[in-house]
C-alpha positions in Angstrom: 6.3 -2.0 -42.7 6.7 -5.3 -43.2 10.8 -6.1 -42.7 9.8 -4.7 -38.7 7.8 -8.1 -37.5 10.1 -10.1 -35.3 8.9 -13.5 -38.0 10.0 -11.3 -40.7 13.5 -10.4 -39.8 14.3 -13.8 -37.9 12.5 -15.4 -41.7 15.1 -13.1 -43.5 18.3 -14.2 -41.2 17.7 -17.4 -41.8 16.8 -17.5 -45.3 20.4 -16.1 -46.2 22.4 -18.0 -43.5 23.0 -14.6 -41.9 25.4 -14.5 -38.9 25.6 -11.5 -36.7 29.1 -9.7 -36.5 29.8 -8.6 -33.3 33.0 -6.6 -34.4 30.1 -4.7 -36.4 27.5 -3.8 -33.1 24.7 -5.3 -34.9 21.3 -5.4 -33.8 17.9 -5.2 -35.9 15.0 -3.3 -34.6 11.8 -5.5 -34.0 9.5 -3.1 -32.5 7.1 -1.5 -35.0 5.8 1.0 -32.3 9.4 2.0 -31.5 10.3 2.5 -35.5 7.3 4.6 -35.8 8.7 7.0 -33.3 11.9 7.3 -35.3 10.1 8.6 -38.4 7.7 10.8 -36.6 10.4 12.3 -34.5 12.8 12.5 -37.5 10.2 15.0 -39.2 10.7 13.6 -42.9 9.0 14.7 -45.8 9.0 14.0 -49.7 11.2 16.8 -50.3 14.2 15.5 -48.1 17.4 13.8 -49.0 17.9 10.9 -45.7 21.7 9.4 -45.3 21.0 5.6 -43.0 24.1 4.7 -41.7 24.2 1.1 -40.8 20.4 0.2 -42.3 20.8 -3.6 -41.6 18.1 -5.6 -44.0 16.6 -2.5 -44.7 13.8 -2.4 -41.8 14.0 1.2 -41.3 15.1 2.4 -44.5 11.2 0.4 -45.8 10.0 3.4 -44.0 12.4 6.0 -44.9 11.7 5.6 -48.7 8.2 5.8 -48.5 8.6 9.4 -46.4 11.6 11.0 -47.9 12.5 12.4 -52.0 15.9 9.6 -52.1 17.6 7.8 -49.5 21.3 6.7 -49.5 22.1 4.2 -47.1 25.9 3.4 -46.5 26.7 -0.3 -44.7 29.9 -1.6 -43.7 28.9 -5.4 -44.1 29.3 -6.8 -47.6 27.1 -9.9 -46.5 24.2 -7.2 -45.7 24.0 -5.7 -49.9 22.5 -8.7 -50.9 20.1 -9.1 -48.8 19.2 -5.5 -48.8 19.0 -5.1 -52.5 16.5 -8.0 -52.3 14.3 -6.6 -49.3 14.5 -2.9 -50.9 13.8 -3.8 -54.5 10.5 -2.5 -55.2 12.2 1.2 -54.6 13.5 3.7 -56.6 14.4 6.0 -54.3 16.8 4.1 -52.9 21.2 3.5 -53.3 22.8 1.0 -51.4 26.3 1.6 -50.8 28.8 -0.7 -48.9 31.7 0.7 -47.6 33.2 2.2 -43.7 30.6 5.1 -43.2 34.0 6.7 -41.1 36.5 5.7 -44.0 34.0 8.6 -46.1 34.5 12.2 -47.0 31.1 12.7 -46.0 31.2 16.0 -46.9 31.5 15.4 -50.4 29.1 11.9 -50.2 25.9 14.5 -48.9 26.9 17.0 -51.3 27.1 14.7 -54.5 23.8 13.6 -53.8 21.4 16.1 -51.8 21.1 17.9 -54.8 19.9 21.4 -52.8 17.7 19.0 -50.9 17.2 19.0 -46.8 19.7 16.9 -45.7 18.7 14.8 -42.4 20.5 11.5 -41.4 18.8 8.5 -39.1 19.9 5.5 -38.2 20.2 2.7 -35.6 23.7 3.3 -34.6 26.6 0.2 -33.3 27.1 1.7 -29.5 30.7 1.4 -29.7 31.1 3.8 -32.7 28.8 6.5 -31.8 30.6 8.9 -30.6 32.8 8.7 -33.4 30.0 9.1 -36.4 28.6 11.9 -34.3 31.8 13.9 -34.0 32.0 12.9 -37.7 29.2 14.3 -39.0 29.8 17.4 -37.1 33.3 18.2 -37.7 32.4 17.8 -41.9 30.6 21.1 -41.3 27.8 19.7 -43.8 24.9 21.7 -43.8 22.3 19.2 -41.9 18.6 19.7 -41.0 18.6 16.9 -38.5 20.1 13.5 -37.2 17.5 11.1 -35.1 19.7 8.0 -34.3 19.2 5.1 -31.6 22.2 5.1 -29.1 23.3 3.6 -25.9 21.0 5.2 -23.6 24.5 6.0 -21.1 25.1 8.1 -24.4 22.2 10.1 -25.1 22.3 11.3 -21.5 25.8 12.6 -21.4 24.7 14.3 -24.9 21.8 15.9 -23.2 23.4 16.6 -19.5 23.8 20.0 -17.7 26.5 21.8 -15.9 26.4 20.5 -12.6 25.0 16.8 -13.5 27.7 13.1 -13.4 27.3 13.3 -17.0 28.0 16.1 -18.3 31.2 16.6 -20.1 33.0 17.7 -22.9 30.8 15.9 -25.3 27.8 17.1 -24.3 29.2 20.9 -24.6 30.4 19.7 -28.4 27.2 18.9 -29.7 25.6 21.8 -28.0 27.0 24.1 -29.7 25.7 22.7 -33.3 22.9 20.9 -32.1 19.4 21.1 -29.2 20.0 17.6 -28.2 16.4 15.8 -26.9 15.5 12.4 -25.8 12.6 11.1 -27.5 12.2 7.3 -26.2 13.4 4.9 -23.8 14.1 1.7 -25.9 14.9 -1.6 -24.1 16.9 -4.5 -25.0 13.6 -6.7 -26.0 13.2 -4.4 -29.5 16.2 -5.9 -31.3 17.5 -9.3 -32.6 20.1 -10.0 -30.9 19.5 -8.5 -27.4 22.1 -5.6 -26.5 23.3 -5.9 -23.1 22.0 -2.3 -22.2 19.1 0.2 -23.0 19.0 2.2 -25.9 17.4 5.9 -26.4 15.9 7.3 -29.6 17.9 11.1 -29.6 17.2 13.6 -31.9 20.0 16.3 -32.7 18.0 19.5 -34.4 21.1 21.7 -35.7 20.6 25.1 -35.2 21.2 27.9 -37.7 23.9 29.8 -35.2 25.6 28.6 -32.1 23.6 29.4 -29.0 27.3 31.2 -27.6 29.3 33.9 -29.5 33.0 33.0 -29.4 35.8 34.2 -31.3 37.6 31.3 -31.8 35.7 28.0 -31.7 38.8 26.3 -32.2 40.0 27.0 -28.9 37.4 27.3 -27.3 37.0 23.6 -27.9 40.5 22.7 -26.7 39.4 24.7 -23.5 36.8 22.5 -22.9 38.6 19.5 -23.8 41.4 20.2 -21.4 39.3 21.2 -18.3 37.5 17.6 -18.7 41.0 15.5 -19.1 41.2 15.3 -15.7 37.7 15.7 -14.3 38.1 16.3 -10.6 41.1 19.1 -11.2 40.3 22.6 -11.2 39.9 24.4 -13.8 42.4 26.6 -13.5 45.1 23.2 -12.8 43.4 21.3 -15.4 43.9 24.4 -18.3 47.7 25.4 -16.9 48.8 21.7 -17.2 47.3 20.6 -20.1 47.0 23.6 -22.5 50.4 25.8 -20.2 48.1 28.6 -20.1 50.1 30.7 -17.2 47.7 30.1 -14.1 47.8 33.6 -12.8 45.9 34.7 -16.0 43.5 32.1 -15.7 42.6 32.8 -12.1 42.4 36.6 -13.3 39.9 35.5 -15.3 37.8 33.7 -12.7 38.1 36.9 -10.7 36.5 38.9 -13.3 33.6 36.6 -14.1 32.9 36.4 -10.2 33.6 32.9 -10.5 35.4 30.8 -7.8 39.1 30.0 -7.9 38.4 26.5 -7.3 35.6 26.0 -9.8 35.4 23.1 -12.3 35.0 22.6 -16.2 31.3 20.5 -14.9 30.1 23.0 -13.4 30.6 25.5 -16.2 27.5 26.4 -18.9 28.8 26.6 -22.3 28.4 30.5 -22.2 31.1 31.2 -19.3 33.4 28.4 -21.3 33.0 30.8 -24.5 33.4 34.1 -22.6 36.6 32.4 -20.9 37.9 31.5 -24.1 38.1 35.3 -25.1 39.6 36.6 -22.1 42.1 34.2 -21.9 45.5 35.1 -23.9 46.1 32.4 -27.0 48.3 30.0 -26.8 
C-alpha cells in the first residue's frame, strides 16, 4: 500500500509536474485506514473481474490487484497513463485504459473482458458526475455483483433515503430497485489531496438478483416516478396529469382504491405503492 501515504502521492505529483484538473473532480485518497474500508466493504476475491473508474496514480487500484483475478481501470486524463503505467508496473493483472468512462458501451467493455468472471466495480468517483456513471452502469443492464464507490456524502444519502425523509426522491427509488444501497463510512475532506469542499461517503450498491417490487412495466413505472418528483411539492395526482396527461379522475381512482389520500405525494410513496400504481393506471 504504498501509493496511499500522503509523502508518496504528494512525492509522485511532483515528480511528474502533475497539475490537478478541476474540469475532471480530481482528488487522490490519502487515508490508508479509509482505503482499507473500500476493499473490505467491496468483498473482492481472486476470482473477480474489478472495473476502477477514475483510478488516479493508481493508489487504490495497488490494492485492487493484489485482491481481485484482473483489474481494468478506465481514466479520462491522458496525463494520468503515464504515471499510472509507472506506479502499476510490477502487475499483471492490470490494463490501463484512457478514454470518457461515459463516452463507453460499457456493456460490451465488462463483457469483452469478465470472461464469466464476477463483475464488481469501485472507484473514488468526481462528485459532479456521479449520478451520471451510476445511472450508467445501471441502465447497461450488465450483470454486476457489486459497485463500492466514494461519493459526495449529500449523494449517498438521497441514494439511501426513505419515503417520507428531504432526500428522498426519484433517484433513490432508481437504484432501489437494482440495488440495497448502504453507507459504509463517513469520509472527510482531510483524506484527499486536494481538499473537496464537502464530505464524502464510502456507499456500497449490492445488486440484487430480482427487484424487491413486481411491476409490469418498469419502463413506466419509472416515468411515474420521474414525473411525480418534477415538481416536488405538487400532488401526485397534479404532478402525473400534467406531466405524463394521465386523465386525473383515473389517477385519483386509483388513490381511492389503494386507501391512499387524494392529496398524497410522490415522497411519501414506498416503491411498492409506486409499482402497484403503475399497474392500475391506464398506459399512456
Amino acid at each position: 500500500m504504498k501509493l496511499i501515504h500522503p509523502q508518496e502521492t504528494v512525492r509522485i505529483i511532483q515528480e511528474n509536474e502533475f497539475h490537478f484538473q478541476k474540469r475532471f473532480g480530481q482528488n487522490f485518497l490519502i487515508d490508508e485506514n479509509i482505503l482499507k474500508k473500500i476493499i473490505d466493504c467491496s468483498h473482492i476475491t481472486n476470482e473477480d473481474f474489478v472495473l476502477e473508474i477514475g483510478p488516479g496514480i493508481g493508489t487504490l487500484t495497488e490494492s485492487l490487484c493484489n485482491a481481485a483475478s484482473f483489474v481494468s481501470c478506465v481514466e479520462i486524463d491522458s496525463k494520468l497513463i503515464p504515471i499510472l503505467q509507472n506506479t502499476l508496473k510490477d502487475y499483471s493483472n492490470v490494463e490501463i485504459i484512457q478514454h470518457d468512462f461515459l463516452k463507453l458501451n460499457i456493456r460490451e467493455f465488462i463483457n469483452n473482458r469478465s470472461s464469466g468472471r464476477p463483475v464488481k466495480v469501485v472507484a473514488n468517483l468526481p462528485y459532479y458526475i456521479t449520478t451520471p456513471i451510476i445511472m450508467s452502469l445501471l441502465e447497461s443492464k450488465v450483470k454486476l455483483t457489486s459497485v463500492t464507490i466514494m461519493v459526495q456524502q449529500e449523494v449517498a444519502q438521497r441514494i439511501c433515503a426513505l419515503p417520507g425523509s428531504k432526500d428522498y426522491g426519484s433517484l433513490s427509488l432508481f437504484i432501489q430497485y437494482y440495488t440495497s444501497p448502504k453507507i459504509i463510512a463517513s469520509v472527510p475532506p482531510t483524506c484527499f489531496i486536494p481538499r473537496p469542499a464537502v464530505s464524502s461517503s464510502i456507499l456500497y450498491l449490492d445488486f440484487l438478483t430480482n427487484p424487491p417490487v413486481d411491476v409490469k412495466n418498469p419502463d413506466k413505472l419509472f416515468s411515474i416516478i420521474r414525473a411525480s418528483f418534477s415538481q416536488r411539492r405538487k400532488t401526485l395526482a397534479n404532478a402525473l396529469s400534467a406531466n405524463l396527461r394521465i386523465p386525473k379522475n383515473d389517477i385519483l381512482t386509483t388513490l381511492q382504491g389503494l386507501s391512499l389520500q387524494k392529496e398524497i405525494r410522490g415522497e411519501d410513496l414506498s416503491l411498492y405503492e409506486f409499482a402497484v400504481i403503475s399497474d392500475r393506471l391506464p398506459d399512456f
